[in-house]
N, CA, C and O atoms as CSV, one atom per row, in Angstrom:
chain,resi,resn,atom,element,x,y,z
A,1,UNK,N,N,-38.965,30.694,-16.012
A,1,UNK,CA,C,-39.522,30.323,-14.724
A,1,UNK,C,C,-38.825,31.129,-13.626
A,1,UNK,O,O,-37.598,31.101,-13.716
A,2,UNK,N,N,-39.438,32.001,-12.381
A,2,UNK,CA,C,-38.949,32.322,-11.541
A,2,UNK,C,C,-38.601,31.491,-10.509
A,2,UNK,O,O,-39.174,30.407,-10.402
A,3,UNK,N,N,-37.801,31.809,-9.775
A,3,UNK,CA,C,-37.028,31.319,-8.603
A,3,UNK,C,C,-38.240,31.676,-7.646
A,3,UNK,O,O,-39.120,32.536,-7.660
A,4,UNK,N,N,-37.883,30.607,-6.791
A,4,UNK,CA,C,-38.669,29.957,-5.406
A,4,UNK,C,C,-38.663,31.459,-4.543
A,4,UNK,O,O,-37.622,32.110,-4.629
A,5,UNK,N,N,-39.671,31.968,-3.804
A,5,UNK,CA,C,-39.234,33.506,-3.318
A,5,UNK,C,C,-39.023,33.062,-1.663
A,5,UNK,O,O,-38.492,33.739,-0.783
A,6,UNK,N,N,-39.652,31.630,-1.549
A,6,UNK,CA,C,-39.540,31.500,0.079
A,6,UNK,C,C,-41.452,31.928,0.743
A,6,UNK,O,O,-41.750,31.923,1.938
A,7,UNK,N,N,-42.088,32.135,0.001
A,7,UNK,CA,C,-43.642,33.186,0.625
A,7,UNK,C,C,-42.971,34.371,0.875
A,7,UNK,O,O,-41.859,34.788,0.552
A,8,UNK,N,N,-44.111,34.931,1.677
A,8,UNK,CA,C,-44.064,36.349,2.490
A,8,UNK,C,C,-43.340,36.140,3.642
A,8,UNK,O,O,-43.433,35.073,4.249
A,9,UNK,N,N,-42.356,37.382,4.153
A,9,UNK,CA,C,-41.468,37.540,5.221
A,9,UNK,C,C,-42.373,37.677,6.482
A,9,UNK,O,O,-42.204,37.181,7.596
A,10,UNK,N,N,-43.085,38.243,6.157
A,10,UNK,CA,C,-44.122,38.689,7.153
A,10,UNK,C,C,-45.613,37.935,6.999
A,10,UNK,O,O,-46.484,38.787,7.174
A,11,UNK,N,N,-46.117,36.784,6.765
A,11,UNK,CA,C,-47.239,36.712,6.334
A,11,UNK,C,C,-48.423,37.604,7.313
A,11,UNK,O,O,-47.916,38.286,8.204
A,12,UNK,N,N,-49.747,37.634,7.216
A,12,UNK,CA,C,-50.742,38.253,7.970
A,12,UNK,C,C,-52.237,37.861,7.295
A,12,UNK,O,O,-52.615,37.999,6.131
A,13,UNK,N,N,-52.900,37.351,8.403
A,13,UNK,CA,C,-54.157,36.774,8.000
A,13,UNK,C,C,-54.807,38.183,7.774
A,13,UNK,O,O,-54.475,39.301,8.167
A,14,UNK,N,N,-55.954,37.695,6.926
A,14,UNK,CA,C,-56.749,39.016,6.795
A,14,UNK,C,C,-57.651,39.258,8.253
A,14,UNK,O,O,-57.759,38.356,9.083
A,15,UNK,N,N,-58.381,40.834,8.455
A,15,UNK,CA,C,-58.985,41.192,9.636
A,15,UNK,C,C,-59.914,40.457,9.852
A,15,UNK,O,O,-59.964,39.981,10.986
A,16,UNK,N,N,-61.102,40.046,8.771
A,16,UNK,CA,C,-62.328,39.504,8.558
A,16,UNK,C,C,-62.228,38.137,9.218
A,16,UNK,O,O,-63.277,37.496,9.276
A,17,UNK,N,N,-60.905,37.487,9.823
A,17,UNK,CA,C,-61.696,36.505,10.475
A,17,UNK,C,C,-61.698,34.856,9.586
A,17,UNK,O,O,-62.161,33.839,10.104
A,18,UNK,N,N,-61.206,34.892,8.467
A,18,UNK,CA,C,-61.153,33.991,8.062
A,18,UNK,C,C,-59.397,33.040,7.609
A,18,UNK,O,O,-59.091,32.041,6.958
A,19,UNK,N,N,-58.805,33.888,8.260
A,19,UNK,CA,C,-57.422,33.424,8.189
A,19,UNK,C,C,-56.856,32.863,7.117
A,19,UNK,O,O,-56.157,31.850,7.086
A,20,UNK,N,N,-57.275,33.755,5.992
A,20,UNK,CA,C,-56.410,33.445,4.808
A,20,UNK,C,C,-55.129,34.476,4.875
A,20,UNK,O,O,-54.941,35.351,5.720
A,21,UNK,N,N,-54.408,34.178,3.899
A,21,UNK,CA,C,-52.926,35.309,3.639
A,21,UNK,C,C,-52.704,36.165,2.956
A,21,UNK,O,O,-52.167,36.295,1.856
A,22,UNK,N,N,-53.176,36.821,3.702
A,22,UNK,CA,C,-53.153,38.689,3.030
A,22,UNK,C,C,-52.052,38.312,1.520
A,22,UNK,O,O,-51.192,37.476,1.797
A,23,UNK,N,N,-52.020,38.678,0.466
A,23,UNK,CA,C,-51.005,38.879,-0.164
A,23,UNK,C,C,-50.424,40.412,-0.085
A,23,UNK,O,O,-50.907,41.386,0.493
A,24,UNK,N,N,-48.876,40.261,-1.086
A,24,UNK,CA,C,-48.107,41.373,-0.708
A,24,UNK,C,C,-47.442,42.035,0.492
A,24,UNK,O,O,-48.068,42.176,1.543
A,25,UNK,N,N,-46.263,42.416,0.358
A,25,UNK,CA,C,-45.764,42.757,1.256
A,25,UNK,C,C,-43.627,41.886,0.560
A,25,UNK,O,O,-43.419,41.356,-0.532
A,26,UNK,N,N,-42.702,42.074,1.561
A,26,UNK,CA,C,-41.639,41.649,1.248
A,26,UNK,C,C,-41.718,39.986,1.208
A,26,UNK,O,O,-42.349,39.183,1.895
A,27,UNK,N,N,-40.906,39.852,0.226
A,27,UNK,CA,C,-40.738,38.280,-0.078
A,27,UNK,C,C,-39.499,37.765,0.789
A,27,UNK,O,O,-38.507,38.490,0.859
A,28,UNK,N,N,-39.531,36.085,1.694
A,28,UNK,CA,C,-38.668,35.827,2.005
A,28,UNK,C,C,-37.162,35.937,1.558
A,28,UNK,O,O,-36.133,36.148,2.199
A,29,UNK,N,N,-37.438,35.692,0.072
A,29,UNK,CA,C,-36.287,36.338,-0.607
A,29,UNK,C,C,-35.691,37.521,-0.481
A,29,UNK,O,O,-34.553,37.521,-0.010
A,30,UNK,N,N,-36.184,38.533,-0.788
A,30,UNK,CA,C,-36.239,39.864,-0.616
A,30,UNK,C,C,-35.650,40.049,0.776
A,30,UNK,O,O,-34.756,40.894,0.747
A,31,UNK,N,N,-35.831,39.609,1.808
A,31,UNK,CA,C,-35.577,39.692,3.406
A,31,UNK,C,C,-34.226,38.893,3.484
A,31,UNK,O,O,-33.294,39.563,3.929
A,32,UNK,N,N,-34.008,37.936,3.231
A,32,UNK,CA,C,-32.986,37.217,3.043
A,32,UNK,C,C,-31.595,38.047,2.241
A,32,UNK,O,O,-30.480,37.808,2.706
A,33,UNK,N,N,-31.705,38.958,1.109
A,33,UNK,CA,C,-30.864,38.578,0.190
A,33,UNK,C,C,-30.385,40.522,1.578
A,33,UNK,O,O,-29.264,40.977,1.808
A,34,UNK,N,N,-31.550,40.981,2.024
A,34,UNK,CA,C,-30.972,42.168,2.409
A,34,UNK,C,C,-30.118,42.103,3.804
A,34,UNK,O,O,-29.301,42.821,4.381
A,35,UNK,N,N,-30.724,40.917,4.012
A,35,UNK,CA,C,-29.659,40.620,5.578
A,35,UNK,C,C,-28.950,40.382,5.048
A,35,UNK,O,O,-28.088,41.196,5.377
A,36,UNK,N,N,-28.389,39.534,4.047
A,36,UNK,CA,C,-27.301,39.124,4.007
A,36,UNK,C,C,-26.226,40.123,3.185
A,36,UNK,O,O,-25.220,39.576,2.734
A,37,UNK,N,N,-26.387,41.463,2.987
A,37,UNK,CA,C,-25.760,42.648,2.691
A,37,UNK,C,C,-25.408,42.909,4.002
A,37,UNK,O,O,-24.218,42.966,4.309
A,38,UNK,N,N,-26.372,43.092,4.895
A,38,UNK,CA,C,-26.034,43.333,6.274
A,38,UNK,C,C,-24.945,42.772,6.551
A,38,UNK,O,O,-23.979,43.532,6.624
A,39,UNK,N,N,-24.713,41.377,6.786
A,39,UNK,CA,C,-24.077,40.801,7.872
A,39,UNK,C,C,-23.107,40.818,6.756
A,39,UNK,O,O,-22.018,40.792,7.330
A,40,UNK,N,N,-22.897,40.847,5.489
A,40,UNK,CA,C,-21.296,40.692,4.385
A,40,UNK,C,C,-20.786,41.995,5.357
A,40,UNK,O,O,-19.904,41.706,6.166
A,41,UNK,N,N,-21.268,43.408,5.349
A,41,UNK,CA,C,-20.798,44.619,5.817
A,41,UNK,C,C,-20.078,44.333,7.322
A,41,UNK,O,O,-18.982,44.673,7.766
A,42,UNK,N,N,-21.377,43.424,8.002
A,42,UNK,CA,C,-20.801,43.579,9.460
A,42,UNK,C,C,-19.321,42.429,9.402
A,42,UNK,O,O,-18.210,42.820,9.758
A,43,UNK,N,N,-19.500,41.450,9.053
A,43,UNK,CA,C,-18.036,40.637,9.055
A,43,UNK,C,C,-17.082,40.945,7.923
A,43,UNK,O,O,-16.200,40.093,7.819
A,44,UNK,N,N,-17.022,41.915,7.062
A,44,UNK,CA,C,-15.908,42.489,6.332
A,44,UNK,C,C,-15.160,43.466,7.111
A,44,UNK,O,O,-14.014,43.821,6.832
A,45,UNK,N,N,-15.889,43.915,8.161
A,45,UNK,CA,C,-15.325,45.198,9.180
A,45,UNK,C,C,-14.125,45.753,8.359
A,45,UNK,O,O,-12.985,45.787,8.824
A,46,UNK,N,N,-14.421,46.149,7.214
A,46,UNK,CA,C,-13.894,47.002,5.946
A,46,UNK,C,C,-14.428,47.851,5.529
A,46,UNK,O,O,-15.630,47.602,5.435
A,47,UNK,N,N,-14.023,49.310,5.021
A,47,UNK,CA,C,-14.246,50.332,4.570
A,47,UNK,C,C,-15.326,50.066,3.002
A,47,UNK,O,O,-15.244,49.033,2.338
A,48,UNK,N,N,-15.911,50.778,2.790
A,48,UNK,CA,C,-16.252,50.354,1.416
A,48,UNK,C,C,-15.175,50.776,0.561
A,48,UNK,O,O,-14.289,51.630,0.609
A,49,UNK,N,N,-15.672,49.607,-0.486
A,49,UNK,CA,C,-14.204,50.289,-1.837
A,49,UNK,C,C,-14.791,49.935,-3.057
A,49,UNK,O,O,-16.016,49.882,-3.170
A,50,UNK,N,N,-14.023,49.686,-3.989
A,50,UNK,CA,C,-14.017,49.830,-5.513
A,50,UNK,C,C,-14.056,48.497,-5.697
A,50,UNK,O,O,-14.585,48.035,-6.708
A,51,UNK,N,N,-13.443,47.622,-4.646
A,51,UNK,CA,C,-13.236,46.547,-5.025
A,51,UNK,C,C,-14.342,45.462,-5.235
A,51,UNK,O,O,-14.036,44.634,-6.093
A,52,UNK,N,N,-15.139,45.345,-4.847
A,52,UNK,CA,C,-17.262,44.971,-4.988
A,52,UNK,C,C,-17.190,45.965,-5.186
A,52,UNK,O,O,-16.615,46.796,-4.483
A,53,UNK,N,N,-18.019,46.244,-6.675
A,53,UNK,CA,C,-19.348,47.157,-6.842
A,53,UNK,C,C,-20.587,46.635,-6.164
A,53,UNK,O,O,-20.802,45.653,-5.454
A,54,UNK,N,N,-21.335,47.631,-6.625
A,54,UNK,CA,C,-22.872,47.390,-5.999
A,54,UNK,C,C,-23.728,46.028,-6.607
A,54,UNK,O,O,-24.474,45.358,-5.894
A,55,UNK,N,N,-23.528,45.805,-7.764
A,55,UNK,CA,C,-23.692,44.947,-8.873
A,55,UNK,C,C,-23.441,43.772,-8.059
A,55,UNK,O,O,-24.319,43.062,-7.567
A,56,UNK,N,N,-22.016,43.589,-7.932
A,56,UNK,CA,C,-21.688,42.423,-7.519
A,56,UNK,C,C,-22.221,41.918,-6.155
A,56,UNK,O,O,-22.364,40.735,-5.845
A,57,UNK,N,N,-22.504,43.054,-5.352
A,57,UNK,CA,C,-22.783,42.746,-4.223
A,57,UNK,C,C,-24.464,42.407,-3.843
A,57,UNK,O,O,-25.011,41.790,-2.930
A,58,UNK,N,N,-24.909,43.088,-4.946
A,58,UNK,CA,C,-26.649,42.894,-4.854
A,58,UNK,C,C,-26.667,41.318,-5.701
A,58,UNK,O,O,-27.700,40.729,-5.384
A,59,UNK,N,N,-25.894,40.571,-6.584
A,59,UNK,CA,C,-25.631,39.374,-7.388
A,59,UNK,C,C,-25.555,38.450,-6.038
A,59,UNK,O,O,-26.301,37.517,-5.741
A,60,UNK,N,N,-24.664,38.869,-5.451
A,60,UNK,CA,C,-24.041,37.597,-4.558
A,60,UNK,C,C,-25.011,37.523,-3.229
A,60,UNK,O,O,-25.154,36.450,-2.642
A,61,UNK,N,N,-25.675,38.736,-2.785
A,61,UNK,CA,C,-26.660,38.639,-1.427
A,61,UNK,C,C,-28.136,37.887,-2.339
A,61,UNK,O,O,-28.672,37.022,-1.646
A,62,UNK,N,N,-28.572,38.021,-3.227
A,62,UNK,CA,C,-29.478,36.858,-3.815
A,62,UNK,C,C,-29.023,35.369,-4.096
A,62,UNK,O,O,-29.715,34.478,-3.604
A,63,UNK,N,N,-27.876,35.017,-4.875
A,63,UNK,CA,C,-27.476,33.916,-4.379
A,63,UNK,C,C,-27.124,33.623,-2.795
A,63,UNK,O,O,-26.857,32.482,-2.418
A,64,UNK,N,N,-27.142,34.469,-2.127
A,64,UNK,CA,C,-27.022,33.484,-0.679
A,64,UNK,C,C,-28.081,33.488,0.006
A,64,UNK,O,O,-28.187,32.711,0.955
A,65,UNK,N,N,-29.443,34.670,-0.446
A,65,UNK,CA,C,-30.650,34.112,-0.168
A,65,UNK,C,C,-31.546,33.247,-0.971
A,65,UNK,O,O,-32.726,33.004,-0.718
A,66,UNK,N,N,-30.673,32.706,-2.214
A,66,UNK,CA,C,-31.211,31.300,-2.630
A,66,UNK,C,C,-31.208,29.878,-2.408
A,66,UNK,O,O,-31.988,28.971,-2.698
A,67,UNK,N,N,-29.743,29.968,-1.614
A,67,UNK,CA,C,-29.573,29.236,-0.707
A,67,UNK,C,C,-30.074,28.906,0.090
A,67,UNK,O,O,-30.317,27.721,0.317
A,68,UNK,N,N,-30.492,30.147,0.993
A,68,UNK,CA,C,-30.764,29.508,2.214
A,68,UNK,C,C,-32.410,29.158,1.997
A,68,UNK,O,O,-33.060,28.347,2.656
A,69,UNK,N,N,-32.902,30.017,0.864
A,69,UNK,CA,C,-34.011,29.279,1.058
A,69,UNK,C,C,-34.191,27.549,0.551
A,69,UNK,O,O,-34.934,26.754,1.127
A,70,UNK,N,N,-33.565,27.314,-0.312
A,70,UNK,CA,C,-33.245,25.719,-0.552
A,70,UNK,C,C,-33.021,24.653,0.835
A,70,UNK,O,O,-33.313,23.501,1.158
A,71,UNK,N,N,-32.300,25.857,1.412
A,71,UNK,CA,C,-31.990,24.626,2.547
A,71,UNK,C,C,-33.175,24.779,3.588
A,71,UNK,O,O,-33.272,23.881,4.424
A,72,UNK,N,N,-33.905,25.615,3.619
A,72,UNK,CA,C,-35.032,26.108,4.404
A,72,UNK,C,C,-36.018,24.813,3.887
A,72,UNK,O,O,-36.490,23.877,4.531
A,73,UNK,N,N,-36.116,25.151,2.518
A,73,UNK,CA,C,-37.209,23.819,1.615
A,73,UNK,C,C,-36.577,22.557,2.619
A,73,UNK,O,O,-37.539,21.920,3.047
A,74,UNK,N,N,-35.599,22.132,3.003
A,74,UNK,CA,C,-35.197,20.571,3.506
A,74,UNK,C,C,-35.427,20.402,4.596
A,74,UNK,O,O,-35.348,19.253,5.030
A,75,UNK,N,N,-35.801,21.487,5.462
A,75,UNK,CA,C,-36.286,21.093,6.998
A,75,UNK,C,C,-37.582,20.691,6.776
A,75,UNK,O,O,-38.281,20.314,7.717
């Protein structure tokens, strides 16, 4: 079973007028797990190193956009 993605980051009705939801495009997930690479970088105000690989760091920005979408589900 896959994990909850959150919908689309962007949803968009179609042109035609009937306001359904376009599919495709980035998943809340997907948007989530890349900010939160962002902002690890901006509050480590650290050099990159050896110490996180990439691995670890693409592991841990999906768990914290699994999070937040869980807590997103409770509002």
């Amino acid at each position: 079973m896959s994990k909850p993605d959150g919908g689309p980051a962007f949803p968009q009705s179609d042109t035609w007028g009937t306001n359904r939801e376009v599919p495709g495009g980035m998943a809340l997930r997907d948007y989530f797990a890349i900010h939160s690479v962002l902002a690890a970088g901006i509050l480590s105000n650290k050099k990159p190193s050896d110490e996180v690989t990439a691995q670890e760091l693409a592991a841990n920005s999906y768990k914290i956009a699994d999070a937040l979408i869980v807590e997103r589900e409770k509002a």
